[in-house]
C-alpha positions in Angstrom: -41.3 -36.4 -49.3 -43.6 -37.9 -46.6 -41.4 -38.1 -44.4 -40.0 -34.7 -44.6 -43.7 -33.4 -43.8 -44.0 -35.7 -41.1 -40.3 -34.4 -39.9 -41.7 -30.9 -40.3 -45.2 -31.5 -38.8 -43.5 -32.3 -35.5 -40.8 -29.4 -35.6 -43.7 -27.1 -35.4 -45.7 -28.6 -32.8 -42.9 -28.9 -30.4 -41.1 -25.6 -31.4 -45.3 -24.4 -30.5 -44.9 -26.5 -27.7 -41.4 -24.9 -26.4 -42.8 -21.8 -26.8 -45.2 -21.8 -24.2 -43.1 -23.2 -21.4 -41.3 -20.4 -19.5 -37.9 -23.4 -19.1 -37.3 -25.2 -22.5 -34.7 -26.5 -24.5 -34.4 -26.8 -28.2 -30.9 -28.4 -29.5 -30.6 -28.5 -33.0 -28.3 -31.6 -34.6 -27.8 -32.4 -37.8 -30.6 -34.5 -38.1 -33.3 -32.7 -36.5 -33.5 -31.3 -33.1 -33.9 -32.3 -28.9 -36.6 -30.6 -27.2 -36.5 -30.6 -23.3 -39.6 -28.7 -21.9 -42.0 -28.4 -19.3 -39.5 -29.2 -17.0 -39.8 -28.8 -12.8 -39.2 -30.1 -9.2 -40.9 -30.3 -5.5 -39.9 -28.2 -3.1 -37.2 -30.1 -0.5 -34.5 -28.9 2.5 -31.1 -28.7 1.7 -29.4 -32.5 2.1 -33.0 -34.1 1.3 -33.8 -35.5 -2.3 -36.2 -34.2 -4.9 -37.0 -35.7 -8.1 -36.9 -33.1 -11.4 -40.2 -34.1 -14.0 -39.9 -32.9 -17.8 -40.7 -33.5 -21.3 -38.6 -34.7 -24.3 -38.8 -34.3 -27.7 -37.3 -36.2 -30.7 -37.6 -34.2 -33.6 -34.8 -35.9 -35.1 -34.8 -38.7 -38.1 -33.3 -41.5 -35.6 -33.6 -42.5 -32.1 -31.4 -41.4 -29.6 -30.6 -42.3 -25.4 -30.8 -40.1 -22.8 -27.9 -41.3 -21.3 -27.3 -39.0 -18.1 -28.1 -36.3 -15.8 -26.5 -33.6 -13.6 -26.7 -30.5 -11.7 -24.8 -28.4 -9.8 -27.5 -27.8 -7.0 -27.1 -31.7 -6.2 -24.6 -34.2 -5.8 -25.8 -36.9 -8.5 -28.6 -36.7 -10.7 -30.0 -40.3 -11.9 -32.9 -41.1 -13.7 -35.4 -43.7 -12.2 -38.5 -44.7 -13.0 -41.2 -46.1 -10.6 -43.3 -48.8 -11.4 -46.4 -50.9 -9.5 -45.6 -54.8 -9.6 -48.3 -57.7 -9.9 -49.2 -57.5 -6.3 -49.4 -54.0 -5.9 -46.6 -52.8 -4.6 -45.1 -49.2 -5.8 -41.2 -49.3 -6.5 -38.7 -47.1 -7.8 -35.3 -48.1 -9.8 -32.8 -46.3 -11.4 -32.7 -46.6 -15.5 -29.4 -46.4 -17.1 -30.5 -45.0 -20.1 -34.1 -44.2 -22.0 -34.5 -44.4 -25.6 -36.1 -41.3 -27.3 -38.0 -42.8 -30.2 -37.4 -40.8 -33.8 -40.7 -38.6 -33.3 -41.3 -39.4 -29.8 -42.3 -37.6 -26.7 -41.4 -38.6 -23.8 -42.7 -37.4 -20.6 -41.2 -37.6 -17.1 -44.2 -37.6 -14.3 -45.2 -38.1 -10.8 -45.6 -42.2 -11.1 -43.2 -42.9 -14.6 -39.7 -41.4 -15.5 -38.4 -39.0 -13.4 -34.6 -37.3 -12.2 -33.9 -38.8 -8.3 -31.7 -35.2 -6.9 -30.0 -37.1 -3.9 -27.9 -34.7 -1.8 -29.1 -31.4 -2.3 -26.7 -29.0 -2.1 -29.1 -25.9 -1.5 -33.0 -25.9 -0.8 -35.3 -25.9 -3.4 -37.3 -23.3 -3.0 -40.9 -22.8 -4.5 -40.7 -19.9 -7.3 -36.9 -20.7 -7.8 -35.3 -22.4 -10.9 -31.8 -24.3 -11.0 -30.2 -25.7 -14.4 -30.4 -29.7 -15.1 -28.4 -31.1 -17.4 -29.6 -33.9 -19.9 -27.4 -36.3 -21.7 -27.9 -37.7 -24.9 -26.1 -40.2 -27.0 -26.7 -38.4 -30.9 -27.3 -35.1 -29.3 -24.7 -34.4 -26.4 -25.8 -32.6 -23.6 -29.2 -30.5 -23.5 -29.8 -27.9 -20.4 -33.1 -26.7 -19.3 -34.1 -24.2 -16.2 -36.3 -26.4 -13.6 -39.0 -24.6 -11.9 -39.3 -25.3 -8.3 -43.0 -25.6 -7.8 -45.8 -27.3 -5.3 -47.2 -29.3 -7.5 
């Protein structure tokens, strides 16, 4: 039974959660649910890169992998993640896949985890929103609206 509450404890707080994002996500699955919210991008010229930040959810019972990305406003969608070394020095590398803890958020910021959009097939515009598509291992593929935004 603990476990149940605990399963239903965090199905409300992200389904609260969702619910105050204007662009979320919630995927149900037989064990629980996905949530993908909060979820936006920089402004950038057509051809440029942007890079799409977002939250997820694992409301489910076991972990699952985001496995992929796309969109049709760009011609790939990878994830990377940026990281600072030992002498100070800021990279960024793409991630083949990120495991979504049972119960765990996950959140995809300036400075951490975030979707590289390389080839831009159409500006981003600020105030505009264009679908991304997340895929998962458990779940299958999760879409969410991106708001194009400053900051």
């Amino acid at each position: 039974m603990p476990r149940s509450l605990a399963l239903l404890v965090v199905t409300v707080a992200v389904v609260a959660s969702a619910c105050t994002s204007s662009a979320a996500a919630l995927t149900p699955s037989p064990g629980g649910f996905i949530s993908v919210y909060a979820a936006w991008a920089r402004p950038a010229d057509a051809a440029a890169e942007s890079a799409a930040y977002l939250t997820i959810t694992n409301g489910q019972l076991k972990d699952d992998v985001l496995a992929g990305a796309s969109t049709p406003v760009a011609a790939s969608a990878t994830v990377h993640q940026t990281s600072t070394d030992d002498s100070g020095m800021t990279g960024m590398e793409r991630t083949e896949s990120v495991t979504i803890r049972a119960g765990q958020t996950v959140v995809f910021e300036p400075g951490g985890y975030h979707v590289m959009l390389a080839g831009l097939k159409q500006a981003l515009t600020a105030g505009s929103t264009f679908p991304l598509t997340l895929t998962f291992e458990q779940t299958g593929p999760v879409t969410v609206a991106v708001e194009v935004r400053t900051s």
